[in-house]
C-alpha positions, 0 to 999 in steps of 0.5 A: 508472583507479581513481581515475578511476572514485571521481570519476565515482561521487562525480559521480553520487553528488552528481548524485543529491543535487542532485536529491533537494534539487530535488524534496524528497524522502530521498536515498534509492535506496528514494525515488527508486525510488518517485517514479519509479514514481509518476510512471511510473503517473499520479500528479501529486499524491503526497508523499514523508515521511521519519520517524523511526526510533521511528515505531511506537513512538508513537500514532497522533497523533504519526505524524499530525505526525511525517508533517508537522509544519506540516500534519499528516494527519488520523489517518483518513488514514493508511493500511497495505497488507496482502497477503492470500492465498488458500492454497486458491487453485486453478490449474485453476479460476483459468486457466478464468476469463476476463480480466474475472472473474479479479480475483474470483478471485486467489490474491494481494490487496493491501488498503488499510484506515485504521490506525485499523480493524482488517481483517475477514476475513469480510467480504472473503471474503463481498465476493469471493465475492458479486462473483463470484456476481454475474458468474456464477461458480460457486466452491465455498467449499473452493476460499477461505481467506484469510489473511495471506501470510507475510512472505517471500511479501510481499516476493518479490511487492512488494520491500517489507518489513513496514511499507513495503509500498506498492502503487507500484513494487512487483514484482507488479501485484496486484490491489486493494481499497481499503476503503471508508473510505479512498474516501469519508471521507479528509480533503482527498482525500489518504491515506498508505502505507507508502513502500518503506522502514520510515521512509519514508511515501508520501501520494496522492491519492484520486482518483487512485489509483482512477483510476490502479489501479481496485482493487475498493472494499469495506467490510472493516474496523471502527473499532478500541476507542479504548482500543486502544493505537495511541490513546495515553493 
């Protein structure tokens, strides 16, 4: 009986190889998870890069060729997720909302801003709160204060953790921002996420990706110095 079940697990087990090798990608759980998941959304055109292990510990140029060594991405295009918290956030005044207006309004973002910016707090704060004074709301600034969700609260919402988080597959359907950079300036059309897993990298579509997830595009970031160390030498 025993030995029938390890035979039926090391089927499954090269099953899953074959497959992974058919499509490309890590024979990773992490992988096969989001490859799902991408195509369960929409997406048609996406990628899947395993990097190395000393990914963060290199500039943004090697990540740009550690993605793709053949074609690398351009620098503009390689992108993080961050989830960003409403810690003043207010049940009464969310549950008076209506359906359309709630998303000005969420106790959970997840932001989608360029490695080489750096994430302008202010300026997604006067974005929400004009967005809904525009449809009507009448929010009193005590009832915003955003912030950082802590690691824990990041991973409960999406299954990822830090430098992996990915708006596909994850366990929370949050609503998005998209900065505005990423929307009209990614080269090629295409950018890149983190994929599930810190060694993991997934690239979509523009276009698709806003068709697909509709998220609230925004300026919220500036241009990091080029003396930033992420630059290199």
């Amino acid at each position: 009986m025993e030995k029938d079940i390890d035979d039926r697990l090391e089927k499954l087990e090269k099953k899953y190889q074959t497959i992974c090798d058919l499509i490309h990608i890590p024979s990773k759980i992490t992988a096969a998870h989001i490859y799902l998941s991408a195509i369960r959304d929409g997406f048609s055109s996406f990628r899947i890069s395993q990097v190395p292990g000393n990914y963060y510990d290199t500039n943004i140029y090697q990540r740009a060729k550690a993605i793709d060594p053949l074609s690398p991405p351009h620098i503009s295009s390689l992108c993080k997720s961050l989830i960003i918290q409403n810690y003043s956030w207010r049940e009464s005044i969310y549950a008076e909302l209506s359906d359309d207006h709630k998303q000005y309004y969420e106790q959970f973002y997840l932001i989608v801003i360029p490695y080489v910016t750096t994430y302008l707090p202010l300026n997604f704060l006067s974005f929400i709160k004009e967005a809904g004074a525009k449809v009507g709301l009448s929010i009193p600034s005590r009832a915003y204060h955003f912030n950082f969700a802590k690691e824990e609260t990041s991973f409960k919402l999406c299954g990822y953790a830090h430098n992996a988080v990915t708006p596909v597959g994850s366990r929370t359907r949050l609503v998005m921002v998209l900065d505005k950079s990423i929307h009209e300036g990614a080269k090629t059309g295409f950018f890149w996420l983190g994929g599930g897993d810190i060694d993991l990298k997934l690239g979509l579509s523009v276009k698709e990706f806003t068709k697909i997830y509709k998220p609230l595009i925004t300026d919220v970031t500036e241009l990091r110095e080029t003396s930033d160390p992420i630059f290199g030498e």
